[in-house]
C-alpha positions as CSV (number, residue, x, y, z in Angstrom):
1,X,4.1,18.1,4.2
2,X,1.2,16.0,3.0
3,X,0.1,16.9,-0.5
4,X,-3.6,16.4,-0.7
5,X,-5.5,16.6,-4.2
6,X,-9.5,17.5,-3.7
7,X,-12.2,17.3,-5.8
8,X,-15.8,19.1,-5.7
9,X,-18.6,17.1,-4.4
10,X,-19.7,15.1,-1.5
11,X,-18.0,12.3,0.9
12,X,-16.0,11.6,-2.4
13,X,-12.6,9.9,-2.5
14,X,-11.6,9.2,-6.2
15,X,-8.3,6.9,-6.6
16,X,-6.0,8.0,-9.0
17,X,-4.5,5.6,-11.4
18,X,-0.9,7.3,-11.9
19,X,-0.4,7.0,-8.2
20,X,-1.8,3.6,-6.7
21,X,-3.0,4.2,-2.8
22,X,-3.1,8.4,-3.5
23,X,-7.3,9.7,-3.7
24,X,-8.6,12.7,-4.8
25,X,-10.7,13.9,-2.1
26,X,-14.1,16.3,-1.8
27,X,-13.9,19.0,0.9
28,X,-15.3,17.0,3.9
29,X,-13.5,13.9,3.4
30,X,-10.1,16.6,3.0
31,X,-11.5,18.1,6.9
32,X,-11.3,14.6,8.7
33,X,-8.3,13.2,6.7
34,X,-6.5,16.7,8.0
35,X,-7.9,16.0,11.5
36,X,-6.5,12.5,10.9
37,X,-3.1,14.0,9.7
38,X,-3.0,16.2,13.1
39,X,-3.2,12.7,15.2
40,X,-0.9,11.5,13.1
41,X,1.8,14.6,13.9
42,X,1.6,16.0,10.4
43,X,2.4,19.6,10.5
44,X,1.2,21.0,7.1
45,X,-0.8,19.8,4.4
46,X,-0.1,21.1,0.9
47,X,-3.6,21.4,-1.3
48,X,-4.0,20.5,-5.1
49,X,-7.4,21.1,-7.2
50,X,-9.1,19.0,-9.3
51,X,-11.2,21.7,-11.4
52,X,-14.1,21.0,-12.7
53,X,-13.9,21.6,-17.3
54,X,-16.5,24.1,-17.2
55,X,-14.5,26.4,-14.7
56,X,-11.7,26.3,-16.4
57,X,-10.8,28.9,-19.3
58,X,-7.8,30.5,-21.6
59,X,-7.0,32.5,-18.7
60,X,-7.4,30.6,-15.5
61,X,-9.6,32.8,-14.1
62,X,-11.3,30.7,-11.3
63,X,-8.5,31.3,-9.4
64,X,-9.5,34.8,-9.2
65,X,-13.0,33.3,-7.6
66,X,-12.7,33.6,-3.1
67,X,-14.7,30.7,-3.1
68,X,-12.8,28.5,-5.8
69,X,-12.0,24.3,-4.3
70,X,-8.5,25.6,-3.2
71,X,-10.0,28.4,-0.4
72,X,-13.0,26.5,0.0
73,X,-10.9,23.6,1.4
74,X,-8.5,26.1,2.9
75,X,-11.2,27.2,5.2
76,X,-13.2,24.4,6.1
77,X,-9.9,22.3,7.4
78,X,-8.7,25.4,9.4
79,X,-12.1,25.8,10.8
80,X,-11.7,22.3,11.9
81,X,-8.1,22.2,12.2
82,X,-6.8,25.6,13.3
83,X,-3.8,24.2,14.7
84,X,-2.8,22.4,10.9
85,X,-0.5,24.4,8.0
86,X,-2.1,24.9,4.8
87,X,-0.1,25.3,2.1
88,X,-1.1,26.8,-1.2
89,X,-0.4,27.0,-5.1
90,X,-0.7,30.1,-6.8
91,X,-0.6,28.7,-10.2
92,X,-2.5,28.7,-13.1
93,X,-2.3,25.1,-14.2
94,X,-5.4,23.4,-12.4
95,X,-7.5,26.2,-13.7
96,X,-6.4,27.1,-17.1
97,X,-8.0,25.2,-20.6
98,X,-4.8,25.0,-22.1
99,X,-2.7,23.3,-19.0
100,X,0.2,25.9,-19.1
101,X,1.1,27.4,-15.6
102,X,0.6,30.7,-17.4
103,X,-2.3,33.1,-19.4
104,X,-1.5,31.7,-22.7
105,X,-1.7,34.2,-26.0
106,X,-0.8,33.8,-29.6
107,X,0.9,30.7,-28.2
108,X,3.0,32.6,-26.0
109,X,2.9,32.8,-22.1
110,X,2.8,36.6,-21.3
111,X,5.0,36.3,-17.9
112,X,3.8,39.6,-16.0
113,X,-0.5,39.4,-17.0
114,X,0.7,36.1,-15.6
115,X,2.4,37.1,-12.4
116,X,-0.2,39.7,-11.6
117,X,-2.7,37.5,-11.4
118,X,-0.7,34.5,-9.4
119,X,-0.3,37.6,-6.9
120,X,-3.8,38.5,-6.8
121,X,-4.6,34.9,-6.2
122,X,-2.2,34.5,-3.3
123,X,-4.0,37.3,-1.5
124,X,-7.1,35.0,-2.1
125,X,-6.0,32.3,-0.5
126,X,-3.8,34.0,2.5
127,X,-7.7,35.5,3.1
128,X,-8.7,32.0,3.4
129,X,-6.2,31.0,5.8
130,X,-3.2,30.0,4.1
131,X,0.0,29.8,6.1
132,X,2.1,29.6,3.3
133,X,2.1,30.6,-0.6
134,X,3.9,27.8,-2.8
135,X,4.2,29.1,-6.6
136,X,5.2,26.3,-8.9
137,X,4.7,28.6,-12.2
138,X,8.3,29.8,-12.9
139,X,7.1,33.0,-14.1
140,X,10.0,35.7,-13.3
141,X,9.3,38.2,-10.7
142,X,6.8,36.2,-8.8
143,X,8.2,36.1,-5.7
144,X,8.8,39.6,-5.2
145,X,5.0,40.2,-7.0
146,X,3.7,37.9,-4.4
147,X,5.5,39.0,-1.4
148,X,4.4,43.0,-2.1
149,X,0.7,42.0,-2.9
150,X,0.9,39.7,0.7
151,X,2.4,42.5,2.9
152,X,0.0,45.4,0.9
153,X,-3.0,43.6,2.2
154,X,-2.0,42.7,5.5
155,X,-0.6,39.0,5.3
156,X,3.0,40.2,6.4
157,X,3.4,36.6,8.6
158,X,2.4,34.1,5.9
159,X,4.8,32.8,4.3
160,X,6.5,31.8,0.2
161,X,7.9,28.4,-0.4
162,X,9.0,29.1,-3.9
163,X,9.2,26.4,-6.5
164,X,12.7,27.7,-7.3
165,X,14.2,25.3,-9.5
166,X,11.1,23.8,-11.7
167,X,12.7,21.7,-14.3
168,X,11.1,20.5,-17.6
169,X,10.4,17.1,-16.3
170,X,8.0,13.7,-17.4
171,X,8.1,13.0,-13.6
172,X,5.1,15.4,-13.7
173,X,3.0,13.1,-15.3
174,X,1.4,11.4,-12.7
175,X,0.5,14.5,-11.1
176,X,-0.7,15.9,-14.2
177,X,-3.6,13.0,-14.0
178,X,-4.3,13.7,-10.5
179,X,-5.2,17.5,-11.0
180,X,-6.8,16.4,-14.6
181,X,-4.4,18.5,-16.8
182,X,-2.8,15.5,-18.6
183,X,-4.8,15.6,-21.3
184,X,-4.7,19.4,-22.1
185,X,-1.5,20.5,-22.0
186,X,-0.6,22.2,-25.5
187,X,2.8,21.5,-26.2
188,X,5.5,21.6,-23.1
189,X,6.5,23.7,-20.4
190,X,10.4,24.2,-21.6
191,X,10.1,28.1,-22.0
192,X,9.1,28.9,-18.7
193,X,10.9,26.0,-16.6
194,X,14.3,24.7,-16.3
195,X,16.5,23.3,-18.5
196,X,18.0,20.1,-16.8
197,X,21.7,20.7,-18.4
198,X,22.0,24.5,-17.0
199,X,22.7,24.1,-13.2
200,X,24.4,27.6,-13.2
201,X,20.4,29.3,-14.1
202,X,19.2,27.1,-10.9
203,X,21.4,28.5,-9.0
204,X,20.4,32.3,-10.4
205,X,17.0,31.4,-9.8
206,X,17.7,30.5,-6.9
207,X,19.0,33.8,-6.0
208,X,16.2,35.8,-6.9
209,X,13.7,33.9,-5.3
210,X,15.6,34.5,-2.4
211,X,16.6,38.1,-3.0
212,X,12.8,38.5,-3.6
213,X,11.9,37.5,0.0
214,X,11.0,33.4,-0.4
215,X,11.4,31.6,2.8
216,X,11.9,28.3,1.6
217,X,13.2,27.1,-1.9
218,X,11.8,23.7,-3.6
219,X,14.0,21.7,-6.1
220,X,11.5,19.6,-8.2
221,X,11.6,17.1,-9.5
222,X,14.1,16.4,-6.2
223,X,16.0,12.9,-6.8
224,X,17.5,13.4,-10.2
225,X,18.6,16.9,-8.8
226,X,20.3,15.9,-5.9
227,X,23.1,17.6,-7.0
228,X,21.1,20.7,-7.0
229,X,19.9,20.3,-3.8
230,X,23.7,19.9,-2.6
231,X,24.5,22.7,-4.4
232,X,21.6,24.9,-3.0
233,X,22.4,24.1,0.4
234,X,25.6,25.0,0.0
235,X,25.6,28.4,-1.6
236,X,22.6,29.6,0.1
237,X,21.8,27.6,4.0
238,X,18.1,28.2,3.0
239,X,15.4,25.6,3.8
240,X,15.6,23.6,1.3
């Protein structure tokens, strides 16, 4: 999987400080890196948006929008590149004023306003051409939320790769600056993500997502977790 992070405009390639050699890239440079990618053997690109201030708000409500930079891009490289996976986040985070992953209120995240409208965005971009849905918000029940909303509206074959074990993490920081959150994040994420000491809630989480009809789990950040990847493996044989 090749993440890509794109940006609106024009024959645009932005570098991005945190990660020396990684661009942000505007939709047509995205199409012919992704026919580039194909050469190359690359089975799946994984998209991440650079959103613009002005379209972002309390509730991350451009996600809600068919023709947001996510399903924009999502289309144009599978026009171009039929043959190439796309994969998507659901999440909140590019598109909310506040950074959280979640609609934010009275300084709380309200999990299910939340994980209604992560489903309702999915939809969004399986219509686009998604192949496969990756939360990264944490919010409990998504999975199952996502899966019924997919399968409701006739997107039975694309698949979740779910962000199963998020921990609270600075490794995010560099791609905090690449999707231009850095600077907005109010507080931290440590409600609604892991808590690096409790292996035993990865593993439930684990479960869920699982029991709730994920394909493939993530462990992120993935080399100081190795022994949650191990663990994973071992417990549940699920890609990993």
């Amino acid at each position: 999987i090749w993440p890509i992070f794109l940006v609106e405009g024009e024959n645009r390639r932005e570098p991005i400080a945190a990660m020396p050699g990684v661009f942000r890239l505007s939709v047509d440079v995205a199409v012919r890196e992704a026919e580039r990618a194909a050469r190359l053997g690359i089975p799946a690109l994984a998209t991440f948006p650079n959103v613009e201030g002005n379209l972002k708000d309390i509730e991350g409500s451009a996600i809600l929008d068919p023709d947001n930079l996510i399903n924009r891009a999502t289309r144009a490289i599978k026009a171009a590149v039929p043959d190439i996976g796309i994969i998507t986040d659901a999440a909140l985070d590019p598109f909310t004023s506040h950074g959280h992953d979640g609609i934010l209120r009275d300084g709380i995240i309200v999990n299910d306003e939340t994980v209604e409208q992560v489903a309702a965005a999915a939809v969004l971009q399986a219509a686009a051409g998604a192949d496969i849905i990756a939360p990264s918000d944490m919010m409990d029940g998504r999975i199952g939320a996502i899966r019924d909303a997919l399968d409701a509206n006739g997107f039975s074959q694309v698949a979740i790769m779910s962000y199963a074990t998020k921990f609270a993490s600075a490794f995010y920081g560099p791609y905090r600056e690449a999707i231009g959150t850095a600077g907005l994040l109010k507080g931290d994420k440590k409600t609604y993500y892991l808590d690096h000491a409790n292996s035993d809630e990865a593993m439930r989480e684990i479960e869920q997502d699982i029991e709730e009809g994920a394909d493939m789990i993530m462990v992120k950040p993935g080399l100081p977790y190795l022994d949650i990847i191990r663990r994973a493996k071992d417990e549940f044989e699920m890609p990993t």
